[in-house]
C-alpha positions as protocol buffer text, in pm:
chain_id: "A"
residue {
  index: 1
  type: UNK
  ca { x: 9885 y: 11517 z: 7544 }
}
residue {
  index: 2
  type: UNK
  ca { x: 9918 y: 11883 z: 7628 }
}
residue {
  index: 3
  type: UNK
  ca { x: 9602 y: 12031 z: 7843 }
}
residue {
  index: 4
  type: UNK
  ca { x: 9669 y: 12035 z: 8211 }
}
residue {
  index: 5
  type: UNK
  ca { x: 9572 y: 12469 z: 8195 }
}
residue {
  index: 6
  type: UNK
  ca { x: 9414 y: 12623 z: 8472 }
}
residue {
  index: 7
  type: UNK
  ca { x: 9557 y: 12668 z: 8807 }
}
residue {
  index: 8
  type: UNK
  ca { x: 9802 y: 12405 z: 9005 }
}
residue {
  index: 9
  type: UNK
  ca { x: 9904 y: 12416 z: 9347 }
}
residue {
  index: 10
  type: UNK
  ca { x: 10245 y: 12198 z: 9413 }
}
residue {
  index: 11
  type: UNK
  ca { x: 10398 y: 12139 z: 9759 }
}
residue {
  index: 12
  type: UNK
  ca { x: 10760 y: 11992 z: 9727 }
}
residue {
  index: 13
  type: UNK
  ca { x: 10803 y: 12180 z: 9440 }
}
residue {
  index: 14
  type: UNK
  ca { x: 11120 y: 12318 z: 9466 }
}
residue {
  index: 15
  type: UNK
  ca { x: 11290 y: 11989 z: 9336 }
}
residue {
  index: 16
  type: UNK
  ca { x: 11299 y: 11615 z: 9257 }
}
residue {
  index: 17
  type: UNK
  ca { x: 10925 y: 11491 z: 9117 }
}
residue {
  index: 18
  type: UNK
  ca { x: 10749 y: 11828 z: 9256 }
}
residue {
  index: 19
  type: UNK
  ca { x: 10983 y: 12068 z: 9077 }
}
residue {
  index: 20
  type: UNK
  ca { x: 10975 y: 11860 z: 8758 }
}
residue {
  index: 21
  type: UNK
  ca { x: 10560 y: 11854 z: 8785 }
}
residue {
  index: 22
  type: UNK
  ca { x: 10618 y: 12235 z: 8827 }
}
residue {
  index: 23
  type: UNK
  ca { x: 10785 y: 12275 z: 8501 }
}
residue {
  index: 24
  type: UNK
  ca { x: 10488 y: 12034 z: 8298 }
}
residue {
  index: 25
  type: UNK
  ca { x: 10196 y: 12277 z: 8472 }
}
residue {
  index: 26
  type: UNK
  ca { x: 10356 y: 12614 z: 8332 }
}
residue {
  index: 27
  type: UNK
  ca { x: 10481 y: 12452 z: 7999 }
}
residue {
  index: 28
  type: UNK
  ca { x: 10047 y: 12300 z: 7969 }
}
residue {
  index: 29
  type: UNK
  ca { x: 9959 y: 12685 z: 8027 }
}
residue {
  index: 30
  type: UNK
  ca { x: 9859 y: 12637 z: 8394 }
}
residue {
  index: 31
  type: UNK
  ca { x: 9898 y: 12893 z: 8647 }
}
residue {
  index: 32
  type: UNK
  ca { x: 10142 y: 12779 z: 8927 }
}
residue {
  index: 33
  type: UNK
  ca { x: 10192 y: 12826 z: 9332 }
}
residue {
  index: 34
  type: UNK
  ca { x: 10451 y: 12610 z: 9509 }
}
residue {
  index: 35
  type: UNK
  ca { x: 10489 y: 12526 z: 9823 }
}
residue {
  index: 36
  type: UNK
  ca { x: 10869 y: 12407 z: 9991 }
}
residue {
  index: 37
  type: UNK
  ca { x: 11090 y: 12408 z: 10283 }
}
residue {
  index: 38
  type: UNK
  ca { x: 11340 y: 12549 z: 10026 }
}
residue {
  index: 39
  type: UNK
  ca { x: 11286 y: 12735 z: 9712 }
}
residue {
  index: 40
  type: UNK
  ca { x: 11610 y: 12845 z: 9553 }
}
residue {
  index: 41
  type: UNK
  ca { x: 11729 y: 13088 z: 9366 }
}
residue {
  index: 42
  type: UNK
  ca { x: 11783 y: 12887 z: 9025 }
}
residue {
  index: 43
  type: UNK
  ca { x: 11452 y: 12711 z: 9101 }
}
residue {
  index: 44
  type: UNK
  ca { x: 11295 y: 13047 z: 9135 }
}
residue {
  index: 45
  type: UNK
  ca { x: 11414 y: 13204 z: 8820 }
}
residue {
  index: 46
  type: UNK
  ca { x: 11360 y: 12914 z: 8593 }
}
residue {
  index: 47
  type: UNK
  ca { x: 11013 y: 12873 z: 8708 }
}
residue {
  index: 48
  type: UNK
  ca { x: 10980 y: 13290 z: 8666 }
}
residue {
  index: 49
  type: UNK
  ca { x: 11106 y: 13231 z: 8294 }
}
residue {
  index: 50
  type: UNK
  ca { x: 10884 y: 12930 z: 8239 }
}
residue {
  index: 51
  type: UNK
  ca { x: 10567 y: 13148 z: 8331 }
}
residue {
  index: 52
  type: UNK
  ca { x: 10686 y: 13413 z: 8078 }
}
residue {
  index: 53
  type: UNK
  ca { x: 10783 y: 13644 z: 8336 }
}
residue {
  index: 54
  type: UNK
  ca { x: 11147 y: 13790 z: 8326 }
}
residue {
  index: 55
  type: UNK
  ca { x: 11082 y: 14057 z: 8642 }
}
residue {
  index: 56
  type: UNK
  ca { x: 11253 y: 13975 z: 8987 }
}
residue {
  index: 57
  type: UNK
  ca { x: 10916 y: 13928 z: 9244 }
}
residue {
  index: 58
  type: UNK
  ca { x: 10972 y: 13849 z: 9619 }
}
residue {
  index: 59
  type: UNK
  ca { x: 10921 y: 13481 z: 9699 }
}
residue {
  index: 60
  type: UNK
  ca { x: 10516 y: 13426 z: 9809 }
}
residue {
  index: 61
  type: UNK
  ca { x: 10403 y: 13711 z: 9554 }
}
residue {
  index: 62
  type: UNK
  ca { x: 10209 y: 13722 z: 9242 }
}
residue {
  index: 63
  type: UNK
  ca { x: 10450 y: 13668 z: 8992 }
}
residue {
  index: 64
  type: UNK
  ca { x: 10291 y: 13664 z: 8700 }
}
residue {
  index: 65
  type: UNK
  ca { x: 10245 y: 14001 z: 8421 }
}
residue {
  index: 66
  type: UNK
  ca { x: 9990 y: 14094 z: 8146 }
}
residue {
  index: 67
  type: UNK
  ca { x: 10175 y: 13877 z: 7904 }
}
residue {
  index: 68
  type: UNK
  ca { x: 10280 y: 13556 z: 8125 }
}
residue {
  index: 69
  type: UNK
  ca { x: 10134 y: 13294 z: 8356 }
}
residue {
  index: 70
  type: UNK
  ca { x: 10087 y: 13377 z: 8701 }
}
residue {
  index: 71
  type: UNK
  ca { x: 10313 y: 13206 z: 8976 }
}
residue {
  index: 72
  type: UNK
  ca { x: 10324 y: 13248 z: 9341 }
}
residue {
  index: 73
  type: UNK
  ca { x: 10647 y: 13066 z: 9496 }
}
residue {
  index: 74
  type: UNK
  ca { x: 10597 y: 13033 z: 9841 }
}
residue {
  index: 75
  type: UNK
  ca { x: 10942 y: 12944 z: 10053 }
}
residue {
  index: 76
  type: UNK
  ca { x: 10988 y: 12789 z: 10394 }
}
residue {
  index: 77
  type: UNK
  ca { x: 10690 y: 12594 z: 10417 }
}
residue {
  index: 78
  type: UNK
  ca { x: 10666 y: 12242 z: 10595 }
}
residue {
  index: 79
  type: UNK
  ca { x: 10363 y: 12068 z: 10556 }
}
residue {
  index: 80
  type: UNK
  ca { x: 10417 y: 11962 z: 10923 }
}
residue {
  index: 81
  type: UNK
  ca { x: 10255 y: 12256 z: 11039 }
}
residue {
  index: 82
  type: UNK
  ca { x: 9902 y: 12294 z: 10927 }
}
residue {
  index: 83
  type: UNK
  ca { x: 9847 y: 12645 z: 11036 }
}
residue {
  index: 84
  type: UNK
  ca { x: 10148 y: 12783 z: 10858 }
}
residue {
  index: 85
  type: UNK
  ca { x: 10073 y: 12557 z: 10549 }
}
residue {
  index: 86
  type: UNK
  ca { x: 9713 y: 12682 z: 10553 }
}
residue {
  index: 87
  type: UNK
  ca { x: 9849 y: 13090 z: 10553 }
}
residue {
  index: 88
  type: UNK
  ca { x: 10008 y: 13045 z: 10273 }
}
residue {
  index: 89
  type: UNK
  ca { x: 9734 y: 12859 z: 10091 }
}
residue {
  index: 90
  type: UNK
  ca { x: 9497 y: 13145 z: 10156 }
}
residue {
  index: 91
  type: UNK
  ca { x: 9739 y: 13389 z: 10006 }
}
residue {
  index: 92
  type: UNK
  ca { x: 9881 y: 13186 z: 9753 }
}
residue {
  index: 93
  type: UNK
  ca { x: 9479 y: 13158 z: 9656 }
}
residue {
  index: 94
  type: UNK
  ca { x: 9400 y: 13550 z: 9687 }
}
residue {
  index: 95
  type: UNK
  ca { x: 9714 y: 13610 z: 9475 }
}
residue {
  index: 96
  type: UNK
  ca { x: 9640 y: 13355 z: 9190 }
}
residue {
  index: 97
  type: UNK
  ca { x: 9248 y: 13187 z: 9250 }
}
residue {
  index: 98
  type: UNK
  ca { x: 9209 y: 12883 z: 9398 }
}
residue {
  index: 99
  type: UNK
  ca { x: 9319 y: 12550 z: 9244 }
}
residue {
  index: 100
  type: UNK
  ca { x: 9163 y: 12317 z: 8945 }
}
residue {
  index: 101
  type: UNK
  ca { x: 9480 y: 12057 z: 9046 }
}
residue {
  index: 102
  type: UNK
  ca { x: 9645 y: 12057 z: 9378 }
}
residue {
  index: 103
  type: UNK
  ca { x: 9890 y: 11828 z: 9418 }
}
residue {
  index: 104
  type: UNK
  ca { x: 10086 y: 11700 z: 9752 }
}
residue {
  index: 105
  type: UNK
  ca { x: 10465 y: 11609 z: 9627 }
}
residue {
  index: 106
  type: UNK
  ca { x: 10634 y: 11674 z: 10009 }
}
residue {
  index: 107
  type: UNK
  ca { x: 10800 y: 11357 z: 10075 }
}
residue {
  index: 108
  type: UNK
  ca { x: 11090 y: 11230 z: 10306 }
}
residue {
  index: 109
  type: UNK
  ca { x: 11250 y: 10902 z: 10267 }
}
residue {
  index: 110
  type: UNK
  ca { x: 11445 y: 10649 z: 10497 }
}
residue {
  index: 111
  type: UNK
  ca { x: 11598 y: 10347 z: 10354 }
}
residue {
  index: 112
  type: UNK
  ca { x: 11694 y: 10098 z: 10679 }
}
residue {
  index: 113
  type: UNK
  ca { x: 11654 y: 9752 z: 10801 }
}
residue {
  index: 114
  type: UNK
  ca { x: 11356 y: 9782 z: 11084 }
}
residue {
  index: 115
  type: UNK
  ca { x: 11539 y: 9676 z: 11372 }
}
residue {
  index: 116
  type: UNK
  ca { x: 11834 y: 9973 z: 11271 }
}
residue {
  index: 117
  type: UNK
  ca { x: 11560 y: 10279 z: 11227 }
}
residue {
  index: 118
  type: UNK
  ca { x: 11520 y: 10482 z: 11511 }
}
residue {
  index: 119
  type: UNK
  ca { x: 11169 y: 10556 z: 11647 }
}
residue {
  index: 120
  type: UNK
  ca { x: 11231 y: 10911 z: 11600 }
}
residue {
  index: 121
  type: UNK
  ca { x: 11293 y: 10825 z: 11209 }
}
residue {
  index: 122
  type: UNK
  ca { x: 10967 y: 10642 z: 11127 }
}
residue {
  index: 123
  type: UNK
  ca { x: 10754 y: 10924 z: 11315 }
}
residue {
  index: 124
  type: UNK
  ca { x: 10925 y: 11191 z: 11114 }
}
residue {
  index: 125
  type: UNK
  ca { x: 10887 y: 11027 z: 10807 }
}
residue {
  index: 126
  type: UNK
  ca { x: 10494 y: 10921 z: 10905 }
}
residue {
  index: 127
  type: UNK
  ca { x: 10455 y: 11297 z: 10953 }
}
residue {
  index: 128
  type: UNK
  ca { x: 10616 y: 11400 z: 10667 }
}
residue {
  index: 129
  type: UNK
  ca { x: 10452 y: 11186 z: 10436 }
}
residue {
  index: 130
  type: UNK
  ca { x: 10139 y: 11103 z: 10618 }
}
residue {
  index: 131
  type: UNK
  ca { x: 10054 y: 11353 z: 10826 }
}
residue {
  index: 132
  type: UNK
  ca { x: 10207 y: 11635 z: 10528 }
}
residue {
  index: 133
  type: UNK
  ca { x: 9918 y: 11477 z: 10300 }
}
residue {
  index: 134
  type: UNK
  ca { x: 9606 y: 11506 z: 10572 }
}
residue {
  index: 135
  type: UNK
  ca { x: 9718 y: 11885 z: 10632 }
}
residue {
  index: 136
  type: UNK
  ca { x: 9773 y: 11953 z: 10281 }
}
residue {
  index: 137
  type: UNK
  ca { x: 9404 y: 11822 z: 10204 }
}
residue {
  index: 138
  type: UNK
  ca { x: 9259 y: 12008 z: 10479 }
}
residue {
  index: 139
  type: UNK
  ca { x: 9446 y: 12373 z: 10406 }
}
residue {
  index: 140
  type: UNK
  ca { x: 9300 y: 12330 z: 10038 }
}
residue {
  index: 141
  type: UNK
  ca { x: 8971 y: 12192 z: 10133 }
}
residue {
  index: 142
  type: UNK
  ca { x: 8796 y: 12487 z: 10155 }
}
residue {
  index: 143
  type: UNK
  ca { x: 8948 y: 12642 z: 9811 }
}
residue {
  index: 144
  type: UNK
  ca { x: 8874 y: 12327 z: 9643 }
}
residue {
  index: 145
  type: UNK
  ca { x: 8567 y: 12400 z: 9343 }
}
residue {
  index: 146
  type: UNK
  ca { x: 8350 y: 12177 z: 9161 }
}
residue {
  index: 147
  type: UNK
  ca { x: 8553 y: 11991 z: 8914 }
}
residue {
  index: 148
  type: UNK
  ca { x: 8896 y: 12039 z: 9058 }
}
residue {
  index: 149
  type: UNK
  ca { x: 9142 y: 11743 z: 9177 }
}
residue {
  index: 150
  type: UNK
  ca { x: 9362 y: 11655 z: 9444 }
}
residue {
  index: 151
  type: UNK
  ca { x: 9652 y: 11424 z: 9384 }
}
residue {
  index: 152
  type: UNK
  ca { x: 9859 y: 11270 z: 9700 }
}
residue {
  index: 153
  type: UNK
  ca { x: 10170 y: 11126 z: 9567 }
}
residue {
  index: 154
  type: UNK
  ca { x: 10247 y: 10809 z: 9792 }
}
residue {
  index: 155
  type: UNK
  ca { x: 10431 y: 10514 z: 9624 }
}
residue {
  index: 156
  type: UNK
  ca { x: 10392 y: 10161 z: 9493 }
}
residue {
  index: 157
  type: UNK
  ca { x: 10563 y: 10023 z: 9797 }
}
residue {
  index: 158
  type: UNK
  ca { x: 10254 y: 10145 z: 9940 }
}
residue {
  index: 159
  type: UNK
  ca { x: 10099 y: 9941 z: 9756 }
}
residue {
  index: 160
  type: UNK
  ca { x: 10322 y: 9650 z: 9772 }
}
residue {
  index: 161
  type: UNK
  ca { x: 10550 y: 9691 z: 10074 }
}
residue {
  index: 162
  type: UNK
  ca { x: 10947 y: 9674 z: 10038 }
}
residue {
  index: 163
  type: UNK
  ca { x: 11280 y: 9559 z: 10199 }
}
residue {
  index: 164
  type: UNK
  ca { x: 11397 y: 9841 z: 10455 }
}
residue {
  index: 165
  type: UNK
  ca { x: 11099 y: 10040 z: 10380 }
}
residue {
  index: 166
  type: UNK
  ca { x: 10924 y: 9979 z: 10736 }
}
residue {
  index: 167
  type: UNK
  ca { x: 10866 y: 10388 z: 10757 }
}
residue {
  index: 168
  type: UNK
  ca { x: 10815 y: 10450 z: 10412 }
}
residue {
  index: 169
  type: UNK
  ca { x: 10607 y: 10165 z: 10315 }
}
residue {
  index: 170
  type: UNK
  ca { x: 10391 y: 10261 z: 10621 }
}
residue {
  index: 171
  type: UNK
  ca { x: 10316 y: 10658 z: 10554 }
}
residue {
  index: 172
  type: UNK
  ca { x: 10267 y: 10537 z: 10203 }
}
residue {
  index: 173
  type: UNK
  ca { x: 9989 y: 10335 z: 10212 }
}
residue {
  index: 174
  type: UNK
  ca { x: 9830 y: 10563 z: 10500 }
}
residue {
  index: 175
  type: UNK
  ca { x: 9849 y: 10808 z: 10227 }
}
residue {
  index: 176
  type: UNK
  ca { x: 9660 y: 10539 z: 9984 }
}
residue {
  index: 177
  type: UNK
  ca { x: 9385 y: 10496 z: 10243 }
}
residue {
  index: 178
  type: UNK
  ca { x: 9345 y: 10850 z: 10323 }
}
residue {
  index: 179
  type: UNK
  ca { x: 9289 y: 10917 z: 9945 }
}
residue {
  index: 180
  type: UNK
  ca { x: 9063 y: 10646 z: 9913 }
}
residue {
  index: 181
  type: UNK
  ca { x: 8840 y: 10811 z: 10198 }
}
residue {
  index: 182
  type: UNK
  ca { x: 8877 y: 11171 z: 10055 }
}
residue {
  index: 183
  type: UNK
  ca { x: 8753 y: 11025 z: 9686 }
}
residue {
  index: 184
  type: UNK
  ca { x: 8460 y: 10908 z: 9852 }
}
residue {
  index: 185
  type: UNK
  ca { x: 8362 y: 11214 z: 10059 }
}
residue {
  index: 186
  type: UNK
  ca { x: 8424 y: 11444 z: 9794 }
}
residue {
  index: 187
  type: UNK
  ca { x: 8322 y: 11279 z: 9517 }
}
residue {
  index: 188
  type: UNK
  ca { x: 7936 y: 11434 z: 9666 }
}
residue {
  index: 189
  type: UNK
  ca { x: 8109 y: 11802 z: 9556 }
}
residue {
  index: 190
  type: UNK
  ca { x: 8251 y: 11705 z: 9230 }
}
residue {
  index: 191
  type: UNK
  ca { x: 8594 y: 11728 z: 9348 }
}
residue {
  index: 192
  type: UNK
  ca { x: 8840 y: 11412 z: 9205 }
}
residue {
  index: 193
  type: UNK
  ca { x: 9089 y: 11254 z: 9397 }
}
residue {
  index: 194
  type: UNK
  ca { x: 9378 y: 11080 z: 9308 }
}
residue {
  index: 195
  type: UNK
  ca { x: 9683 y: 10879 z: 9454 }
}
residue {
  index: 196
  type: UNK
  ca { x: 9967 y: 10850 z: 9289 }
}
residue {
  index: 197
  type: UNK
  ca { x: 10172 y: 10590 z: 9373 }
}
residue {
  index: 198
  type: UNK
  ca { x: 10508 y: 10561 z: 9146 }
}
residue {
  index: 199
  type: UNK
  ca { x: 10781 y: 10315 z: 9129 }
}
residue {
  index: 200
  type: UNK
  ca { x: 11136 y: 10401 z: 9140 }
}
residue {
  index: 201
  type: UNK
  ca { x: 11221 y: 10760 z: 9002 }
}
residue {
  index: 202
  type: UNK
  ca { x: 11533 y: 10903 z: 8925 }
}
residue {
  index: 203
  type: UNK
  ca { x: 11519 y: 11202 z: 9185 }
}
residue {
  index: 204
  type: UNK
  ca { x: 11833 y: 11357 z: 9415 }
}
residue {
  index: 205
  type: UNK
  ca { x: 11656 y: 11150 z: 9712 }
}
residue {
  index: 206
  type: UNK
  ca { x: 11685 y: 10827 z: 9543 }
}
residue {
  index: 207
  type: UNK
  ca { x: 12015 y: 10852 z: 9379 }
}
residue {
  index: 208
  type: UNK
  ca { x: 12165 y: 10939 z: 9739 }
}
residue {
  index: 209
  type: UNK
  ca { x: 12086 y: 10568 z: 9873 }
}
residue {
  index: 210
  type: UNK
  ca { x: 12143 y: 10384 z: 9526 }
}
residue {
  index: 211
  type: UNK
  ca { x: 12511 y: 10344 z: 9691 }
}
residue {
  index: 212
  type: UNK
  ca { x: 12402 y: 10208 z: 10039 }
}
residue {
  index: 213
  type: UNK
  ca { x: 12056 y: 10026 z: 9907 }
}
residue {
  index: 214
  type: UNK
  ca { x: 12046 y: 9689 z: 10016 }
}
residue {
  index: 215
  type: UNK
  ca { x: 12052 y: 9408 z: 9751 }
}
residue {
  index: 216
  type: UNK
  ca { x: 11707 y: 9257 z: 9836 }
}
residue {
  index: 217
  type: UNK
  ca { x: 11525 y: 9666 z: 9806 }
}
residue {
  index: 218
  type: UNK
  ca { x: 11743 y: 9680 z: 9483 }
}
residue {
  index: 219
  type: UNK
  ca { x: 11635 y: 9366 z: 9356 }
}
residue {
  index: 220
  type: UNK
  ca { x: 11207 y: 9429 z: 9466 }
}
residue {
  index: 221
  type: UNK
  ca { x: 11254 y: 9790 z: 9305 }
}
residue {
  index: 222
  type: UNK
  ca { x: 11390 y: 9631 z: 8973 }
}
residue {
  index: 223
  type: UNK
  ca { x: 11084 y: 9386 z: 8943 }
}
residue {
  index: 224
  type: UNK
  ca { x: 10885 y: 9757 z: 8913 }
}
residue {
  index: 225
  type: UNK
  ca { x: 11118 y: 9926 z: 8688 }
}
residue {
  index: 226
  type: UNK
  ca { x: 11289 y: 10303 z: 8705 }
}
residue {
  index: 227
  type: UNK
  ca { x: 11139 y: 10562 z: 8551 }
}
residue {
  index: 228
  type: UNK
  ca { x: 11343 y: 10879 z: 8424 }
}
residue {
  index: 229
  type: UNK
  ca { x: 11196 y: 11198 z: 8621 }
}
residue {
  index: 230
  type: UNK
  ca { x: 11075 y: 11324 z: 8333 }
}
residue {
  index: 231
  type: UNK
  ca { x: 10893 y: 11019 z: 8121 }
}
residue {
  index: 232
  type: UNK
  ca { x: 10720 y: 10961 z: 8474 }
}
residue {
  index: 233
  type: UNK
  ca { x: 10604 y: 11330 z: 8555 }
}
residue {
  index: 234
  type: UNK
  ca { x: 10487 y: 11371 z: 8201 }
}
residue {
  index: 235
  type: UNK
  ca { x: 10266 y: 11000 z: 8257 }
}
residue {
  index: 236
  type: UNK
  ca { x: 10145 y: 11156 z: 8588 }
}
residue {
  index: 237
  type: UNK
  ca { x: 10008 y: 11444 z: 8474 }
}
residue {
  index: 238
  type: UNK
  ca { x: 9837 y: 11243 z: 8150 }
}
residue {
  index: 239
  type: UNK
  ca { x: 9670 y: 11039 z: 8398 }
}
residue {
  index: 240
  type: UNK
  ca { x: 9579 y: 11328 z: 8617 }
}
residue {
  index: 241
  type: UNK
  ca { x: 9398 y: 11482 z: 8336 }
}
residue {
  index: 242
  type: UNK
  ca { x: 9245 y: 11195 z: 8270 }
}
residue {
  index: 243
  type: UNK
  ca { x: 9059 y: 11186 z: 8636 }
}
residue {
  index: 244
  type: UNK
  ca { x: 9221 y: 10855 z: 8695 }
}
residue {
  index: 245
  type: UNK
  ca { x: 9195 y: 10748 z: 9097 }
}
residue {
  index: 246
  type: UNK
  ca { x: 9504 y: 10543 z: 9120 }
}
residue {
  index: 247
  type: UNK
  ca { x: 9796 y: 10673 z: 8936 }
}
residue {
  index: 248
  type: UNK
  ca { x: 10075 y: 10417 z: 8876 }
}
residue {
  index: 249
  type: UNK
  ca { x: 10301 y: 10522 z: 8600 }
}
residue {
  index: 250
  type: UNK
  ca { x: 10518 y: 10260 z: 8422 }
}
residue {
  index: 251
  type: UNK
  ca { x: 10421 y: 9926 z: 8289 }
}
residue {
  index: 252
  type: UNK
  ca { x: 10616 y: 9699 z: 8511 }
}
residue {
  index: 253
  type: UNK
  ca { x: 10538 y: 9924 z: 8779 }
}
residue {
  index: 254
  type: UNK
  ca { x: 10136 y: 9864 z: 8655 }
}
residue {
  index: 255
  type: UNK
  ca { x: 10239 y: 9543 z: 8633 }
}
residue {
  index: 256
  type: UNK
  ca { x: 10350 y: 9476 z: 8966 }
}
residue {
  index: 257
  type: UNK
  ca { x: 10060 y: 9659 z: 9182 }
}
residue {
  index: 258
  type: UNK
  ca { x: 9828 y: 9434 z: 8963 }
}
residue {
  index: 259
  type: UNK
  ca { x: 9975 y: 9094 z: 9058 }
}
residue {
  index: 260
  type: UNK
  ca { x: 9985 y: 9201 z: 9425 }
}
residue {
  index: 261
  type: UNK
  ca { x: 9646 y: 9313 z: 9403 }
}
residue {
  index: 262
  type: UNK
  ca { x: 9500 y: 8991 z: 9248 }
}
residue {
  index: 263
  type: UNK
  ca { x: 9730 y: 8695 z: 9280 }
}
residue {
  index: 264
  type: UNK
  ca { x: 9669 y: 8497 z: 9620 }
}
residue {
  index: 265
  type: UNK
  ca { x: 9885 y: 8603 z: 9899 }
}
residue {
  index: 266
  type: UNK
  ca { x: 10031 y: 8275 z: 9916 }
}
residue {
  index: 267
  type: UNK
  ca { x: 10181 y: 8312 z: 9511 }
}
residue {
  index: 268
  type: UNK
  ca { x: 10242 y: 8683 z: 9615 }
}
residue {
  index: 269
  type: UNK
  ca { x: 10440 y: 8641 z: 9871 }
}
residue {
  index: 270
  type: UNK
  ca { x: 10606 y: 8322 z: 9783 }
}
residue {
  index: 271
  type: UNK
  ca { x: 10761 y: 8523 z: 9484 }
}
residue {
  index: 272
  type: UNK
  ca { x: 10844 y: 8845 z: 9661 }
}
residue {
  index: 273
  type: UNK
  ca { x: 11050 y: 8567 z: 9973 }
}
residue {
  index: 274
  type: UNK
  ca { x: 11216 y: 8369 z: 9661 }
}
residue {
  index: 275
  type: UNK
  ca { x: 11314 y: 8768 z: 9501 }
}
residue {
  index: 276
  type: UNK
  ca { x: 11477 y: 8863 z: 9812 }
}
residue {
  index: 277
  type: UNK
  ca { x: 11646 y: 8512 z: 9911 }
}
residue {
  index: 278
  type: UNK
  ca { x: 11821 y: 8513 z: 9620 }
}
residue {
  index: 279
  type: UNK
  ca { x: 11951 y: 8855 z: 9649 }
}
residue {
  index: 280
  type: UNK
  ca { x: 12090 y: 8827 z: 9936 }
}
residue {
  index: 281
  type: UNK
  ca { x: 12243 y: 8545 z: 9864 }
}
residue {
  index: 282
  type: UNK
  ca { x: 12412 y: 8658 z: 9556 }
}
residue {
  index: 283
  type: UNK
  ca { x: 12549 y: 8981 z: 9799 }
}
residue {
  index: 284
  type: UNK
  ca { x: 12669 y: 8715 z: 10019 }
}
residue {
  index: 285
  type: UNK
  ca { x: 12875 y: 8516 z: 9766 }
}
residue {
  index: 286
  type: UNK
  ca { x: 13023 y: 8789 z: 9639 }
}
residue {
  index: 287
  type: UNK
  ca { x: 13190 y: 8875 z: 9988 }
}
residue {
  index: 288
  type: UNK
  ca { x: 13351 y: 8488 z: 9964 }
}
């Protein structure tokens, strides 16, 4: 289901899920600006080659040519910082038009039992995720057109919650309500909103606590499934097209959201205690 075209704005998309949604816009004909802390060189090239464009361009310029897509990579933004985010909107926008898709793929991640997270930890990652989405929405507010979309990745655990997730859970289901106000305002300007809110995918940031992950958060992800990177991007942007509000790709991970959202919280959470009781006791017998 190619058809995506027209013009998408990406922040975080200089790798993991961003980077990989990068590489679906261009290959669906879409032109392409990305927003990141870090864009780097390999990143930069392979998007330049995806857009049909061989010639070297400095990061934050119009990198497109007569016979290519046009891209405009723009490096060392944080989606912290609303003003700076919002300067390179406006010229990503004068350099390529504004945006029929703009989606917000900055995300941070912390993976800790409450009562070992620092307070300095959850407010990052709030403001990261959280606060990231509410300035990404506002910079692109005003460039937003009849008919375009916004998509705010958050996550099924902010949906259903998670063990040593406190932070992350938290920012991700602030990013679900946020969305759920923004469909409703802008639905009155024909402009779609959507929250996308995956299970467990394959990216650098998740591999790098697959070796320290509690038993009980592995055994509440595997109830949702893993996606590969690139079987959930690909579902994403279907759904996207599709003007669907919440985005959930993955059956079990559709699955899952849908028995949290209408099974009693009694069954609910009943089945989520007896998940996690038995996986940690499982992790303790095998120390014995």
């Amino acid at each position: 289901m190619a058809r995506t075209a027209g013009t998408v704005f990406i922040s975080g998309g200089g790798s993991g899920i961003g980077l990989q949604l990068s590489r679906i816009a261009l290959a669906r004909g879409a032109d392409l600006a990305v927003f990141d802390l870090a864009i780097g060189e390999e990143v930069r090239d392979e998007l330049s080659a995806l857009a049909g464009n061989t010639n070297s361009r400095p990061l934050g310029a119009d990198a497109g040519n007569a016979s290519g897509l046009k891209i405009s990579l723009h490096d060392g933004v944080d989606v912290r910082d609303l003003d700076a985010l919002s300067t390179e909107v406006n010229n990503a926008v004068g350099a390529i038009g504004p945006p029929t898709l703009a989606i917000n793929s900055a995300g941070i991640s912390t993976n800790q039992l409450f009562v070992e997270s620092t307070l300095a930890d959850f407010e990052r990652t709030v403001a990261v995720n959280l606060f990231g989405s509410r300035n990404f929405a506002f910079a692109l507010a005003p460039h937003m057109r009849p008919g375009s979309r916004l998509g705010l990745i958050a996550s099924l655990a902010g949906l259903t919650g998670g063990y040593t997730y406190s932070a992350y859970a938290s920012s991700k289901a602030g990013v679900v309500g946020l969305g759920r106000v923004l469909r409703l305002e802008w639905a009155q300007d024909d402009i779609g909103v959507s929250v996308i809110c995956p299970p467990e995918i394959m990216t650098p940031m998740v591999e790098q606590y697959n070796d320290t992950m509690h038993p009980a958060t592995r055994a509440l992800k595997d109830v949702a499934g893993t996606l590969a990177i690139d079987e959930a991007c690909e579902e994403i942007m279907d759904l996207l097209d599709k003007g669907r509000f919440m985005v959930i790709p993955g059956r079990k991970a559709r699955r899952a959201a849908t028995m949290t959202r209408y099974l009693p919280d009694a069954i609910s959470t009943r089945m989520a205690d007896r998940i996690v009781r038995r996986a940690i006791a499982r992790a303790e017998g095998a120390k014995t």
